[in-house]
PDB file of N, CA, C and O in Angstrom, chain B, residues numbered from 101:
ATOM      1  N   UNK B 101      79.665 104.958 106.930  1.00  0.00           N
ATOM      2  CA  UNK B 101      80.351 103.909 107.667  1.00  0.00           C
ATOM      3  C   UNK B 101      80.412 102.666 106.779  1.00  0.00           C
ATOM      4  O   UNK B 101      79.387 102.289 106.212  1.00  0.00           O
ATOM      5  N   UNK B 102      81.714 101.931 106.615  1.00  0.00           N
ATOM      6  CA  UNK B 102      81.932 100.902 106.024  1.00  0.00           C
ATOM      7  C   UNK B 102      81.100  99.816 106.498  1.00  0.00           C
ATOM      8  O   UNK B 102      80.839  99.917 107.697  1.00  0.00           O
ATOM      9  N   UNK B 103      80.547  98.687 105.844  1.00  0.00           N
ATOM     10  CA  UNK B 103      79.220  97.632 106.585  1.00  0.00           C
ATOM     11  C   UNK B 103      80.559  96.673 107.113  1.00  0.00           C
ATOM     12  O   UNK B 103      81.723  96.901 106.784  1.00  0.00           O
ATOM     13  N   UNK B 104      80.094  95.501 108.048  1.00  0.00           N
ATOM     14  CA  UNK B 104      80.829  94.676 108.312  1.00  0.00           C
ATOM     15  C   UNK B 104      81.236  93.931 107.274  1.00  0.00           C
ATOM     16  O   UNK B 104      82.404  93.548 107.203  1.00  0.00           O
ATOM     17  N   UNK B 105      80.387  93.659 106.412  1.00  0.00           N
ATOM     18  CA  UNK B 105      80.798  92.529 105.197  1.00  0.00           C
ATOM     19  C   UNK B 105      81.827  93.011 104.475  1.00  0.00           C
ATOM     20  O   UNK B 105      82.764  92.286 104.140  1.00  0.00           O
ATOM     21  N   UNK B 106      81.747  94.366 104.147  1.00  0.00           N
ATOM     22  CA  UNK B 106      83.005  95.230 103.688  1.00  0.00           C
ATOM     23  C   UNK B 106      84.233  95.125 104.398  1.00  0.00           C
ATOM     24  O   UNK B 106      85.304  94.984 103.807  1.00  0.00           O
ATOM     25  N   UNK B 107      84.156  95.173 105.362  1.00  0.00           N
ATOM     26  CA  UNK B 107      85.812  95.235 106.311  1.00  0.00           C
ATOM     27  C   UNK B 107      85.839  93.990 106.573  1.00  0.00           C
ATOM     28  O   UNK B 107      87.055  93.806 106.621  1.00  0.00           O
ATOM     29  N   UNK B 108      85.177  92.611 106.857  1.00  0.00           N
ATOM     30  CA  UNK B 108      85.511  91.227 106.532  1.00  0.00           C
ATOM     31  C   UNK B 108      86.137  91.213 105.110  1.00  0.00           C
ATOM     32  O   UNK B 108      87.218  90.627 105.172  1.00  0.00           O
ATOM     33  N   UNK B 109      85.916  91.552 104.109  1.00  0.00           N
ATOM     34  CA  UNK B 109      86.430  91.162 103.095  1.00  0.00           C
ATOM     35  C   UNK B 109      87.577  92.149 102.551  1.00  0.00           C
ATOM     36  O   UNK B 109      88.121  91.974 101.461  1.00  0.00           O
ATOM     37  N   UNK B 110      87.935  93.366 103.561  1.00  0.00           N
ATOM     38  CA  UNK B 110      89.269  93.638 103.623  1.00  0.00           C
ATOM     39  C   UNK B 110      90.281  93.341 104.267  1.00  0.00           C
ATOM     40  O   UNK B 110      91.420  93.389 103.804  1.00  0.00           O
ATOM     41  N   UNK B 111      89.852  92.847 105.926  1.00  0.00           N
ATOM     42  CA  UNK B 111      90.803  92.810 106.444  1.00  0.00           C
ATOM     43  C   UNK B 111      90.714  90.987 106.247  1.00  0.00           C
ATOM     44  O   UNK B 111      91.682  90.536 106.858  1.00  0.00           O
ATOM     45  N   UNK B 112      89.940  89.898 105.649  1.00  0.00           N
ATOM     46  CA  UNK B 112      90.485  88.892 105.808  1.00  0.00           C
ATOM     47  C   UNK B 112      91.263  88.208 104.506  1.00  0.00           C
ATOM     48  O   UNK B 112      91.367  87.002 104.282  1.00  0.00           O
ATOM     49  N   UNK B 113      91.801  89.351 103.679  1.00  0.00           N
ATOM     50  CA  UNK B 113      92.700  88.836 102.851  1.00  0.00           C
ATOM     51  C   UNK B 113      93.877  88.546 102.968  1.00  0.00           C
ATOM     52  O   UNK B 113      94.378  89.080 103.958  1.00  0.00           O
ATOM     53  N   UNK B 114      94.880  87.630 102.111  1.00  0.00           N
ATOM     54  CA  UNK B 114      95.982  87.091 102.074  1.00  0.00           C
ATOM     55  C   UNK B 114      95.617  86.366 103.388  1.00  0.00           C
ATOM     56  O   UNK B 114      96.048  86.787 104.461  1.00  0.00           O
ATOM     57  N   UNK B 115      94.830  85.285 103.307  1.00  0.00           N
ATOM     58  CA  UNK B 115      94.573  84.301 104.540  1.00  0.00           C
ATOM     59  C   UNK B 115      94.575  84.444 106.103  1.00  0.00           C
ATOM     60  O   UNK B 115      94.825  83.665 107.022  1.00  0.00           O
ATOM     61  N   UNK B 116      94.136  85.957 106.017  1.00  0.00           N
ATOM     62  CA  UNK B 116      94.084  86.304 107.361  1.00  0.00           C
ATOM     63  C   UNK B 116      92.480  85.792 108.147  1.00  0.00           C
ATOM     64  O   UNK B 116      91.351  85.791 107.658  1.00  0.00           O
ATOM     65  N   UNK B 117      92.906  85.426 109.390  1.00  0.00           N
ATOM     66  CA  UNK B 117      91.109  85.618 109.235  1.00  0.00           C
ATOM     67  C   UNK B 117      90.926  85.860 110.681  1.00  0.00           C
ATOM     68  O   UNK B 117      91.417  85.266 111.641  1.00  0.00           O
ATOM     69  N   UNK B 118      89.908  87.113 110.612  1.00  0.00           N
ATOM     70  CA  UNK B 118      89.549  87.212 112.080  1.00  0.00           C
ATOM     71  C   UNK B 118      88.382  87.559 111.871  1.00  0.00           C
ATOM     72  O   UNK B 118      87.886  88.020 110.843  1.00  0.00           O
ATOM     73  N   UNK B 119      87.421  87.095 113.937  1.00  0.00           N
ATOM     74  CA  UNK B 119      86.574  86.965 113.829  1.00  0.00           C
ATOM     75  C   UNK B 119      85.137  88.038 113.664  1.00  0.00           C
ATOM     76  O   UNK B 119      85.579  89.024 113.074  1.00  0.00           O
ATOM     77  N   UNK B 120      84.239  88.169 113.823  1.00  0.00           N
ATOM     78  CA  UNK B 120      83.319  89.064 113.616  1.00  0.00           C
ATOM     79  C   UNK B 120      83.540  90.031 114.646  1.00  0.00           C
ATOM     80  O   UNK B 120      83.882  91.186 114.394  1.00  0.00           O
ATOM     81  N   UNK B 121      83.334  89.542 115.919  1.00  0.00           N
ATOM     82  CA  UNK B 121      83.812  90.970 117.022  1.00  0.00           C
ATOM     83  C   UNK B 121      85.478  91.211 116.761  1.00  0.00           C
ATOM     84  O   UNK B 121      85.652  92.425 116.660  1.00  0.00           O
ATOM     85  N   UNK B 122      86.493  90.626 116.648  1.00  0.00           N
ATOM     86  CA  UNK B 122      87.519  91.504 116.226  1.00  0.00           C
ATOM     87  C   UNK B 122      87.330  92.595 114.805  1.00  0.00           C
ATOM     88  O   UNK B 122      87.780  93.740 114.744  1.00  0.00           O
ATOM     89  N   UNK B 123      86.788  92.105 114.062  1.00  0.00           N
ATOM     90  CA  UNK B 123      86.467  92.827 113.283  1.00  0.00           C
ATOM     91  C   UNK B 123      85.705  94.085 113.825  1.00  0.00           C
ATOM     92  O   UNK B 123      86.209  95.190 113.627  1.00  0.00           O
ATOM     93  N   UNK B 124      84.343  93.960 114.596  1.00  0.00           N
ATOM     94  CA  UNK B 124      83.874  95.588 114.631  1.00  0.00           C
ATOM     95  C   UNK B 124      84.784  95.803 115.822  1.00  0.00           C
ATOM     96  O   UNK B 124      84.257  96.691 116.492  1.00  0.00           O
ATOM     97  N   UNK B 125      85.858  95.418 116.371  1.00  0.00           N
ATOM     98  CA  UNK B 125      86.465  95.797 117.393  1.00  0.00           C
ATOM     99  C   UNK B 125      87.573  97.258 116.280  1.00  0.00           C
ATOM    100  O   UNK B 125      87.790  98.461 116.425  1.00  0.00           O
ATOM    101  N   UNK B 126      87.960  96.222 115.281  1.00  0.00           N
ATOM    102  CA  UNK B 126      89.059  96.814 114.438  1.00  0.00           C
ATOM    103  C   UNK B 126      88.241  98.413 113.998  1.00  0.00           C
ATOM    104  O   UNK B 126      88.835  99.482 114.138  1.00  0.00           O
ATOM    105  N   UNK B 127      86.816  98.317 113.465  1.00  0.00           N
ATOM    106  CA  UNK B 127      86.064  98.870 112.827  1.00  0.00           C
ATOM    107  C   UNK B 127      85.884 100.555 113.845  1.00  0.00           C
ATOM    108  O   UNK B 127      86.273 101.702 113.626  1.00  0.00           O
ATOM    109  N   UNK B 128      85.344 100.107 114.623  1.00  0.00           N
ATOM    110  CA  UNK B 128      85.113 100.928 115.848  1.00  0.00           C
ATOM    111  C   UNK B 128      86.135 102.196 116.142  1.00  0.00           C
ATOM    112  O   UNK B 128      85.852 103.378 116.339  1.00  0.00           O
ATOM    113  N   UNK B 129      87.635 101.429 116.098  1.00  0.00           N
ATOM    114  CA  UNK B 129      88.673 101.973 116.321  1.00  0.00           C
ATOM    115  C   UNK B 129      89.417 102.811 115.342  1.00  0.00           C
ATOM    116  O   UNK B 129      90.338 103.576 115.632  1.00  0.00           O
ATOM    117  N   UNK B 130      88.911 102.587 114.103  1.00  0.00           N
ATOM    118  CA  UNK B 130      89.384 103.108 113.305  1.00  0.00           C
ATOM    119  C   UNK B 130      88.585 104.520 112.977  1.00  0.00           C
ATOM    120  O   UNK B 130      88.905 105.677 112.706  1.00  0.00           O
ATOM    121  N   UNK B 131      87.528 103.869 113.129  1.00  0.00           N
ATOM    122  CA  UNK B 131      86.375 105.266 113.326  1.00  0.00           C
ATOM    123  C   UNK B 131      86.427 106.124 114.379  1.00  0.00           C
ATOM    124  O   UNK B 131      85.736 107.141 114.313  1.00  0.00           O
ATOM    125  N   UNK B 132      87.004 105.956 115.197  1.00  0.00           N
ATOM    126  CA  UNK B 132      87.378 106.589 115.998  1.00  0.00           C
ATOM    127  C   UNK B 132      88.316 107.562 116.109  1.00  0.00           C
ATOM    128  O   UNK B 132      88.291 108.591 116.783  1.00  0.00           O
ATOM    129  N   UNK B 133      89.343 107.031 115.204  1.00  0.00           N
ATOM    130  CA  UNK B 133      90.500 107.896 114.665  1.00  0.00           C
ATOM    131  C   UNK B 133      90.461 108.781 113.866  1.00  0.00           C
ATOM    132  O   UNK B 133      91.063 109.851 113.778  1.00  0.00           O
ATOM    133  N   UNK B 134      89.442 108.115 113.052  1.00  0.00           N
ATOM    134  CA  UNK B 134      88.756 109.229 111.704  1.00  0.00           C
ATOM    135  C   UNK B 134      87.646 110.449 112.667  1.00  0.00           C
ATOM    136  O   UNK B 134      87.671 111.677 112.741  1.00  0.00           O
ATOM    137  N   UNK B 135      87.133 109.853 113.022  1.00  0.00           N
ATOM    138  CA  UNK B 135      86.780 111.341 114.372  1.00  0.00           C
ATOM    139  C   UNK B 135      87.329 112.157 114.399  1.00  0.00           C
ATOM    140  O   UNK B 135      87.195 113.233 113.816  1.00  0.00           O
ATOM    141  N   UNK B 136      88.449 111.612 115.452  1.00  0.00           N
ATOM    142  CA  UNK B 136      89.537 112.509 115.616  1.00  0.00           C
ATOM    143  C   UNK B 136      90.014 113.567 114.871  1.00  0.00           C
ATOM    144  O   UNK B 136      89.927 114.789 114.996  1.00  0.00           O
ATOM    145  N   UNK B 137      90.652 112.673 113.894  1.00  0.00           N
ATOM    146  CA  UNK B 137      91.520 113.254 112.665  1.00  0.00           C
ATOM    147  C   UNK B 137      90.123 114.776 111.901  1.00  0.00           C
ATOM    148  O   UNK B 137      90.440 115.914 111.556  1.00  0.00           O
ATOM    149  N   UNK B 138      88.850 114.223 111.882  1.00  0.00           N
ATOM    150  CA  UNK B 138      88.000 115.273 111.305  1.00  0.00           C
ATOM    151  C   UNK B 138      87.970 116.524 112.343  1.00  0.00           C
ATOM    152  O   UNK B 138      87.937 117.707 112.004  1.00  0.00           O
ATOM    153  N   UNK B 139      87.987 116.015 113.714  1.00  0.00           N
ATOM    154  CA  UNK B 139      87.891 117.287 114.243  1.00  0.00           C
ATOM    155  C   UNK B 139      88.625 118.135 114.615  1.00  0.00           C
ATOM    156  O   UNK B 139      88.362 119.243 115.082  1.00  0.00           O
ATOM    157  N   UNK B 140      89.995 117.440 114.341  1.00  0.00           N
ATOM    158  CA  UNK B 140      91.419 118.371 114.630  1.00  0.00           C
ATOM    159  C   UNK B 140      91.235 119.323 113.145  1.00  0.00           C
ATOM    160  O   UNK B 140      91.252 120.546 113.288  1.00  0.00           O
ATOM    161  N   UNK B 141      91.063 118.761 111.750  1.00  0.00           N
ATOM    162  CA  UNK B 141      91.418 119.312 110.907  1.00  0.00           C
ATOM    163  C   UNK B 141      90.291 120.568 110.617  1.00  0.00           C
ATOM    164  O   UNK B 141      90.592 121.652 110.118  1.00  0.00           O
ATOM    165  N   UNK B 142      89.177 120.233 110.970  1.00  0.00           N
ATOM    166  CA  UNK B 142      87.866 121.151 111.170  1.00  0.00           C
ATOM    167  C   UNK B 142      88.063 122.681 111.947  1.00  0.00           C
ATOM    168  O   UNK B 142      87.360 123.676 111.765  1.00  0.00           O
ATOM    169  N   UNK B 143      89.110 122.562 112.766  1.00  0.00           N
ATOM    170  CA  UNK B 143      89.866 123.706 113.537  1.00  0.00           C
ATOM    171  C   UNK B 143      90.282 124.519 112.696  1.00  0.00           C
ATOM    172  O   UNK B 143      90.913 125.513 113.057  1.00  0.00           O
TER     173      UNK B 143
END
């Protein structure tokens, strides 16, 4: 799992900036997808 400090310093480039819970909000969700995506392809 990517740390928070890692995905702060991806997603707040080109002057974006969001905050710490949007961030593990973003984080969460994406991992979530990657779930997904592992257990469809695991079939």
């Amino acid at each position: 799992m990517i740390s928070i400090s890692k995905c702060t310093q991806i997603l707040n480039k080109k002057g974006k900036k969001y905050t710490d819970e949007q961030i593990k909000t973003i984080r969460e969700f994406l991992m979530f997808l990657a779930q997904i995506e592992y257990e469809l392809n695991k079939k």
